[in-house]
N, C-alpha and C positions, 0 to 999 in steps of 0.2 A: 216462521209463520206456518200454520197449520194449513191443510189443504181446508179445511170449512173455513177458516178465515178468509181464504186465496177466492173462494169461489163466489164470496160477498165484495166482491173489490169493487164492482158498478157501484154501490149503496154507500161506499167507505172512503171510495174515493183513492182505494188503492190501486198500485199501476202493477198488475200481474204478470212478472215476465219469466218463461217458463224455455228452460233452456236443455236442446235436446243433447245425450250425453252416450257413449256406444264403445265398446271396446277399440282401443286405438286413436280415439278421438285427440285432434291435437291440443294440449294441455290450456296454454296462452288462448286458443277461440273461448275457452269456458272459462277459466277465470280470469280473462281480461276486461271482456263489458260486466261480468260479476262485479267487479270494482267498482269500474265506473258508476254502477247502479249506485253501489253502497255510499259511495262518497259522495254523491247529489244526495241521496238521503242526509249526509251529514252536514254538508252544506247550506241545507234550507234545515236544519234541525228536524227530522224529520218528516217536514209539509210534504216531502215529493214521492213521497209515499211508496218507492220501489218495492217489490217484493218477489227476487228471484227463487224457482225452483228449478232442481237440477230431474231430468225425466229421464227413466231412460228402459229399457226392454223387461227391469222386472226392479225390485227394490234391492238396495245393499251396495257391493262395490264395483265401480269400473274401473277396468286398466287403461290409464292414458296413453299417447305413444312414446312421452316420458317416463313411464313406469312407475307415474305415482299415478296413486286411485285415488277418485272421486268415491262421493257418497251419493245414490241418489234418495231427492225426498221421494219422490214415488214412481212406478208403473206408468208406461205409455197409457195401457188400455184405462188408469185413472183419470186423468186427463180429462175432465170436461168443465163446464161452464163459463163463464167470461175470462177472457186472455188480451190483456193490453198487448204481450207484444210476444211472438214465437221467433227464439233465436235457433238457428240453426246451422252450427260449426261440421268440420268434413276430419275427414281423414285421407291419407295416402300410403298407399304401396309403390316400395323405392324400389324401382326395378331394374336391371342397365342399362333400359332407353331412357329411363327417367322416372320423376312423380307421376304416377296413375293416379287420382283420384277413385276411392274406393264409394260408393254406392251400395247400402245395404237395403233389399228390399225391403225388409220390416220397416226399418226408420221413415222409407218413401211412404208407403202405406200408411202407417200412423200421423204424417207431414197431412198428406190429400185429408185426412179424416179434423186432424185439429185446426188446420190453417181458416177454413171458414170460420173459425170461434174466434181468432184474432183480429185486435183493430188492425195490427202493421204484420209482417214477418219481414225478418232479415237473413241472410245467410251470411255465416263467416268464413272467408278462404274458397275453401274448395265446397264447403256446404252448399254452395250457387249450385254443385252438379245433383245435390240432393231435392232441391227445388226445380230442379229442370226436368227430372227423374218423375215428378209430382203435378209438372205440368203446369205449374204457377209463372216460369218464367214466359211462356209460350205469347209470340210476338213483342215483347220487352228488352230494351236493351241490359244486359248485365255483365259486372265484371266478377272475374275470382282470381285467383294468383295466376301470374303471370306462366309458372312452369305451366300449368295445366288449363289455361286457355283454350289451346289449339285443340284440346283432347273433346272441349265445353261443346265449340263450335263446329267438332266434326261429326258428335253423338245427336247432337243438337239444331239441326241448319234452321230450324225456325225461330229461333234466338239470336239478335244483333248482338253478339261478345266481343264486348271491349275491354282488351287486356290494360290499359294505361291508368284510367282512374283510379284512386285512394277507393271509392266506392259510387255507387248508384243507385238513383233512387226512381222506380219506376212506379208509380203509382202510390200502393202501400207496399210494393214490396221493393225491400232494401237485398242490394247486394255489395257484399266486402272485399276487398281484395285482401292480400296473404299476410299470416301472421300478425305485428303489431298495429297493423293496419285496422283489424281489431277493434283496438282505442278508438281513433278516428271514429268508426262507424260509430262504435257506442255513444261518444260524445254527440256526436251529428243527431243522433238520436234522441239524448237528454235537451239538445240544444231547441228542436224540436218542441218536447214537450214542457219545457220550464224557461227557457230565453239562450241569450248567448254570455249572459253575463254567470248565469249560473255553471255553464259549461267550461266558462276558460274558468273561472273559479275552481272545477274538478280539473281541469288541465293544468292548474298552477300547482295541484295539491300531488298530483303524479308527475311533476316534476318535466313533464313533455315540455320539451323549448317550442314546437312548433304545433299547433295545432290545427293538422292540415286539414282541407276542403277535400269535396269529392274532386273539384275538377284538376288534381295535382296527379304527376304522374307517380306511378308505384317504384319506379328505379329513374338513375339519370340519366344522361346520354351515354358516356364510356360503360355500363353495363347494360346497355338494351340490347345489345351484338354478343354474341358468346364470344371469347378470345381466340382470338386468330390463330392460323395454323402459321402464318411467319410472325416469329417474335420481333421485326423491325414492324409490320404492319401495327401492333399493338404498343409499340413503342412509340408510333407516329400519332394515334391516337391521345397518346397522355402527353406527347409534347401541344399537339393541339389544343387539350384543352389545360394547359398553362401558357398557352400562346394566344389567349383569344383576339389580342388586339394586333399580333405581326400579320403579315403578307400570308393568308393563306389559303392564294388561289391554286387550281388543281397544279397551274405552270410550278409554283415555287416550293409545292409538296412534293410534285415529281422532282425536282429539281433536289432536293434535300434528302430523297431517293435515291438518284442518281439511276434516274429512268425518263426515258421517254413519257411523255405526258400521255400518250394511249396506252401506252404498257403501265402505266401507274392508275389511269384510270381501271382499266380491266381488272388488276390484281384487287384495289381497294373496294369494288364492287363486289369480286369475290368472296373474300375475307369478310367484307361486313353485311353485306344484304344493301348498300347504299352507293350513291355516287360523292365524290369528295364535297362535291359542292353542299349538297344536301347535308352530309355531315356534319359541314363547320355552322352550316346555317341553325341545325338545331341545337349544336351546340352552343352556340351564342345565346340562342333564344331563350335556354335554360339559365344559361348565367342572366340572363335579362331578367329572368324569371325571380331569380334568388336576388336580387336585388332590387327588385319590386317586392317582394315579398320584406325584405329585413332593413330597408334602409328608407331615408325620404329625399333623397337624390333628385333633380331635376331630371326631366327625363333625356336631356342633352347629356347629361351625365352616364345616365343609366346608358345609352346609345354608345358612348364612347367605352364606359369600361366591360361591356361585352362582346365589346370588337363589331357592333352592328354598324359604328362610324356617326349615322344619322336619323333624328326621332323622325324624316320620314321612312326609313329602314328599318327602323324600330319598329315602327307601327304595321309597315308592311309584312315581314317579317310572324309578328305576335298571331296577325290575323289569317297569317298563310298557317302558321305552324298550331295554335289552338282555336282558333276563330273570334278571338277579343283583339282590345284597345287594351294598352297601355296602361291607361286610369281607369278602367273595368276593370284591370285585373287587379289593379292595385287595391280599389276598393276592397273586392271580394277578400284578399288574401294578403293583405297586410297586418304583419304579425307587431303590436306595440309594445315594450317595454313595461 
């Protein structure tokens, strides 16, 4: 699509979505909702009228941090007149304390100047730190990958950053969490502007089994702890959660330890950032979770094969650990066959 096409989209009824692109840039943030775009286009045969451009600091090629290059259709300083939607993916530098998120002042600069012309923006991944950069997220909740959260929230203190959701939606601006998470946003976005039937439509055609909500979390329980420095702590972890229905109070953990239950406590609080109790509790609650999401189980059911015992434990449980019911969550996030 040409940019004088692109710039008639009010009139035409085309949805202009214009996606920023930068040396480094992670490959998956740009051509993942790229897809999703194209395939609602195919799905409504055309009617949904997407029409992605890749933008980026001058015309010609960018090095991904896959080291394949994009092509862009044009120049930042191009960039102007009506924009249905401005995507905006990140990049990082792998350092040995970790992923940085990198922040290039150009891209912020260019974000502040185009973001007024857009109905929505969204950020992908670590992009959340280039909209924070730009000042868009300021008093808004938002999430980005979980590595680089802490880095969001300490550059950022007037931003509520929640590391857990698939993504968020504050207003018109959308924020993504890490890599194929991606999908999700894009879909959520299609879902959005054409229904939901169009959406799982593009989610059947990508072959995603699951097509999660914002309010799911980015990892599960056994990988929200980095791995322990004792390999039996980490061992005790994965018996737990293949044990979600045995005994497994802090007494019976320590006990299969072969520790004192204060010494068992202390060590596991250690090693993981939690207390044993809290542990099993969310773990249960995730398996509660997974089987509200994929099954139609009574929720006596649901209750027993997540080791919660009882749907008033269950209940209790759901709304201590996400703040829903049961049959709330199941509405929302029940995936059918």
């Amino acid at each position: 699509m040409s940019t004088t096409s692109a710039l008639s989209a009010s009139s035409t009824g085309t949805r202009r979505v214009v996606i920023a692109v930068f040396p480094g840039v992670d490959l998956l943030d740009v051509t993942g909702p790229a897809e999703v775009f194209a395939l609602a286009n195919r799905e409504t045969a055309g009617t949904a009228g997407y029409a992605v451009q890749l933008a980026g600091g001058a015309p010609g090629a960018v090095t991904t941090s896959a080291g394949i290059r994009l092509l862009t259709d044009l120049a930042f300083d191009a960039v102007d007149g009506v924009l249905d939607t401005l995507l905006v993916p990140g990049a990082v530098d792998l350092t040995a304390q970790g992923p940085v998120a990198l922040v290039d002042p150009d891209v912020v600069a260019w974000v502040e100047r185009v973001a007024p012309l857009a109905r929505r923006v969204a950020s992908v991944c670590v992009g959340a730190h280039v909209l924070a950069a730009a000042g868009l997220l300021d008093g808004r909740t938002a999430t980005t990958h979980w590595s680089t959260a802490a880095q969001l929230a300490a550059e950022h203190p007037n931003i509520t950053v929640d590391p857990d959701p698939i993504f968020v939606r504050s207003g018109n601006v959308w924020t993504g969490a890490g890599i194929s998470a991606c999908m999700d946003l894009a879909l959520a976005l299609v879902t959005e502007d054409l229904g939901e039937e169009v959406a799982l439509a593009v989610a059947r055609q990508l072959v995603i089994y699951l097509k999660r909500q914002g309010g799911q979390s980015q990892f599960s329980v056994p990988l929200s702890a980095p791995p322990a420095t004792r390999r039996d702590i980490d061992e005790l972890r994965m018996y737990i959660a293949d044990h979600l229905d045995a005994d497994l109070s802090a007494a019976a953990l320590a006990a299969r330890m072969c520790l004192s239950e204060r010494h068992f406590a202390r060590i596991f609080r250690r090693e993981t950032g939690t207390t044993p109790a809290a542990y099993v509790e969310a773990a249960r609650v995730e398996a509660a979770r997974r089987l509200l999401e994929s099954t139609d189980q009574p929720l006596e059911q649901v209750a027993v094969g997540s080791g919660l015992g009882s749907v008033e434990t269950l209940h209790r449980a759901l709304r201590k650990q996400i703040g829903t019911t049961p049959a709330a969550y199941r509405r929302r996030f029940r995936v059918h066959a």
